[in-house]
C-alpha positions in Angstrom: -13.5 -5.4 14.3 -11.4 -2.7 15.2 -10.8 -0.4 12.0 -7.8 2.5 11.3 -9.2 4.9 9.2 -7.3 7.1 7.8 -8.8 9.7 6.0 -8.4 13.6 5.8 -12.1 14.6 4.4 -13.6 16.5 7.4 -16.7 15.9 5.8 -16.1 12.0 4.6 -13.7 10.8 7.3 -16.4 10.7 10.1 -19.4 10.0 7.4 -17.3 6.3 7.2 -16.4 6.2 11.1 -20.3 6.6 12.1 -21.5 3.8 9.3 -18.6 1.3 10.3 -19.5 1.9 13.9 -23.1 1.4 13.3 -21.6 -2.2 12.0 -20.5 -2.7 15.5 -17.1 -1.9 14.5 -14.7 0.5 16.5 -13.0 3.0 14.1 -10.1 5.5 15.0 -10.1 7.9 12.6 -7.0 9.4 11.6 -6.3 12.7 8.7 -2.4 12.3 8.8 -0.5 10.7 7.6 2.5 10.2 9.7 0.1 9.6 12.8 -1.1 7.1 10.8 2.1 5.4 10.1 3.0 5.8 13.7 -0.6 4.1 15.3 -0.4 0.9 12.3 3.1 0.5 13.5 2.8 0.3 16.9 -1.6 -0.5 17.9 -3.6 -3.7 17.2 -6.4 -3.2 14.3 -7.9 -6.1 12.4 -7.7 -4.1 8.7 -6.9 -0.5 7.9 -8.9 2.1 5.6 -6.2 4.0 3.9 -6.8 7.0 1.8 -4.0 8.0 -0.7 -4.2 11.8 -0.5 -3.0 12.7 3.3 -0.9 15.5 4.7 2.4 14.6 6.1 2.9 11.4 4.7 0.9 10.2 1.7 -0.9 7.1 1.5 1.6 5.0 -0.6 4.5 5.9 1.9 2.1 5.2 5.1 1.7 1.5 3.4 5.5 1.5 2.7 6.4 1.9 6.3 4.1 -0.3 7.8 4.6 -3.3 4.9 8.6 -2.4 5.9 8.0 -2.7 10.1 6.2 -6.0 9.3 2.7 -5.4 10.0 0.5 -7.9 8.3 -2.8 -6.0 8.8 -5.1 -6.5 6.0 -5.2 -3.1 4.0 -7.9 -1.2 1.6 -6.8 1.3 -0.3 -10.1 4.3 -0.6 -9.1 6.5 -3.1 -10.4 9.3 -6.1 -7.3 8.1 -8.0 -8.7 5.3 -10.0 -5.8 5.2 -12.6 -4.3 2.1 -13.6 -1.2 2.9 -12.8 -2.2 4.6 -9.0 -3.6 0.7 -8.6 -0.5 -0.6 -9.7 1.5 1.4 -7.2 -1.0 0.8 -4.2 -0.8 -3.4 -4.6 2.9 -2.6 -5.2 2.9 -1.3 -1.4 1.0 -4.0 -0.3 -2.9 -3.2 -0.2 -5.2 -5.9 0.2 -7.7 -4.5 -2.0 -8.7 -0.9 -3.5 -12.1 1.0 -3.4 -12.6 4.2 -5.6 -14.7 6.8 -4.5 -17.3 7.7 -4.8 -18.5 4.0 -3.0 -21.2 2.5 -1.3 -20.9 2.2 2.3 -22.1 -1.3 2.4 -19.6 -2.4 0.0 -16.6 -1.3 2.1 -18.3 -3.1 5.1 -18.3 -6.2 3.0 -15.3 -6.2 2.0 -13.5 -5.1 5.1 -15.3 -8.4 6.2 -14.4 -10.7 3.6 -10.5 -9.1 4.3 -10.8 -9.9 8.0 -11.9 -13.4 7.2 -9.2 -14.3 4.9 -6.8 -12.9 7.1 -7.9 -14.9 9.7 -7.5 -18.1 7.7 -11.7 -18.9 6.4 -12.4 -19.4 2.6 -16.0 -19.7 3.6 -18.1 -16.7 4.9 -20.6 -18.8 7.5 -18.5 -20.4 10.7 -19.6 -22.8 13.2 -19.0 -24.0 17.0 -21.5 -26.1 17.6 -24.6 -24.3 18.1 -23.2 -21.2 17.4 -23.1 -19.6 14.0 -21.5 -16.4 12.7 -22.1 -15.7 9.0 -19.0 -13.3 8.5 -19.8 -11.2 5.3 -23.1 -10.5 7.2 -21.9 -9.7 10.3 -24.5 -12.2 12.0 -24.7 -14.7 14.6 -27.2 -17.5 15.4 -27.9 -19.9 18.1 -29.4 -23.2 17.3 -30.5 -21.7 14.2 -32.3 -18.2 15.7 -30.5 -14.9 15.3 -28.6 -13.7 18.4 -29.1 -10.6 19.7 -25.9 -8.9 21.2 -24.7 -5.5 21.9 -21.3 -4.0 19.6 -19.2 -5.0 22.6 -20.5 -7.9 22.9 -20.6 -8.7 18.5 -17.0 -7.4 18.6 -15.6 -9.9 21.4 -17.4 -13.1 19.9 -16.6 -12.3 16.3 -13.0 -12.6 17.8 -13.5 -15.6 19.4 -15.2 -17.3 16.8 -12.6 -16.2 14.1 -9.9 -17.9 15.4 -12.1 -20.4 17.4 -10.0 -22.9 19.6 -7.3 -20.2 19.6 -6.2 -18.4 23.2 -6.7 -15.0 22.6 -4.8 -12.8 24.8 -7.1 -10.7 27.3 -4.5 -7.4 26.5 -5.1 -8.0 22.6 -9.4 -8.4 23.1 -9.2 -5.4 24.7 -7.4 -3.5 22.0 -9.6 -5.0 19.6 -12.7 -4.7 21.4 -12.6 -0.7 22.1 -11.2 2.5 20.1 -8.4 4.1 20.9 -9.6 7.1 23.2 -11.9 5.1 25.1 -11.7 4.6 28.9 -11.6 1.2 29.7 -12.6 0.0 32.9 -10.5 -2.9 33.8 -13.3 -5.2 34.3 -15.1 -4.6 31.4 -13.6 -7.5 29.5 -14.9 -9.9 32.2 -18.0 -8.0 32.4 -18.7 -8.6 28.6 -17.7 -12.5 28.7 -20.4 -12.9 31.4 -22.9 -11.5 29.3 -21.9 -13.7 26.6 -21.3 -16.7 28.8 -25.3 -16.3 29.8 -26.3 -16.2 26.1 -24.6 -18.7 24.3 -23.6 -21.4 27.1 -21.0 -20.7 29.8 -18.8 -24.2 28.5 -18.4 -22.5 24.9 -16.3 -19.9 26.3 -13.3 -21.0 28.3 -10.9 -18.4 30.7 -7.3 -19.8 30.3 -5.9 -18.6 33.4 -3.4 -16.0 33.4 -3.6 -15.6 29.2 -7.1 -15.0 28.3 -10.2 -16.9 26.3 -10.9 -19.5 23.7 -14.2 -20.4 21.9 -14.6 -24.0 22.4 -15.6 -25.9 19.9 -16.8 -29.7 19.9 -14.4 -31.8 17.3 
């Protein structure tokens, strides 16, 4: 999963990025609020952590503006306001859900999971393709029933893959989903990552679809 979070605690903000990354996600990290209107609007994330406090731009109006540009991305609101009425006016912008602090860490992960999921069209946590199994809220794959060992690259491209299993996913958007924002890609990487994966859980169940990217193939 690739995670905006957006979030001016100097203290907090990278507390979060370094547990969600440790959960093989890649987090940018964001304290402003129009930046953070401005990267939602125009970058690919799979959810957004959204604090309501910001500078610039509060965290209602951030919402606002990517709700009125027509991004879909699933959004938790994580927030000291835990009035009825600040709850009211975050779902009234369009969160997804709402965390107050202070939280456990491994409650956000789980339900940043459970968002992603539902986003992605699955009621049910644990998916299949054949062999392979990905229980979502756990964040864990096994092969022919054994727990597979892969790197965050590696978790982050097949949990792609396997959430929108016999879907093409376009090579430019696994990249943008795949690494964080500052990071310098190598333009092989992608390829490089595939291979691994390819060796571990059977070349045929990933396919290349020439000149548009890859699909988890899955027996009917």
């Amino acid at each position: 999963m690739r995670i905006l979070l957006v979030e001016d605690d100097r203290d907090l903000g990278p507390a979060i990025a370094r547990a969600l990354r440790a959960e093989n996600c890649a987090v940018d990290l964001i304290a402003d609020g129009i930046d953070a209107a401005h990267l939602g609007e125009t970058e690919s994330y799979d959810a957004a952590v959204l604090d309501l406090g910001l500078p610039g731009q509060d965290g209602v109006g951030v919402l606002k503006a990517w709700r009125d540009a027509g991004r879909t991305l699933p959004v938790l609101i994580l927030t000291a306001r835990d009035a009825w009425s600040d709850k009211v006016q975050g779902f009234k912008a369009g969160a997804d859900d709402y965390l107050v602090k202070p939280f456990r860490v491994e409650e956000l992960v789980m339900r940043l999971r459970a968002l992603v999921r539902r986003a992605a069209g699955h009621a049910a946590p644990r998916l299949t393709c054949g062999a392979l199994s990905f229980d979502s809220q756990l964040g864990q794959f096994e092969l022919d029933g054994l727990p597979l060992k892969l790197t965050a690259f590696e978790w982050r491209v097949l949990s792609q893959l396997m959430l929108r299993k016999g879907a093409v996913i376009e090579r430019l958007e696994l990249l943008e989903r795949v690494y964080e924002g500052d990071a310098d890609v190598d333009s092989n990487s992608l390829e490089v990552i595939v291979g691994r994966l390819r060796k571990k859980v059977g070349a045929e169940l990933i396919e290349t679809v020439r000149g548009r990217g890859y699909r988890l193939a899955c027996a009917a």
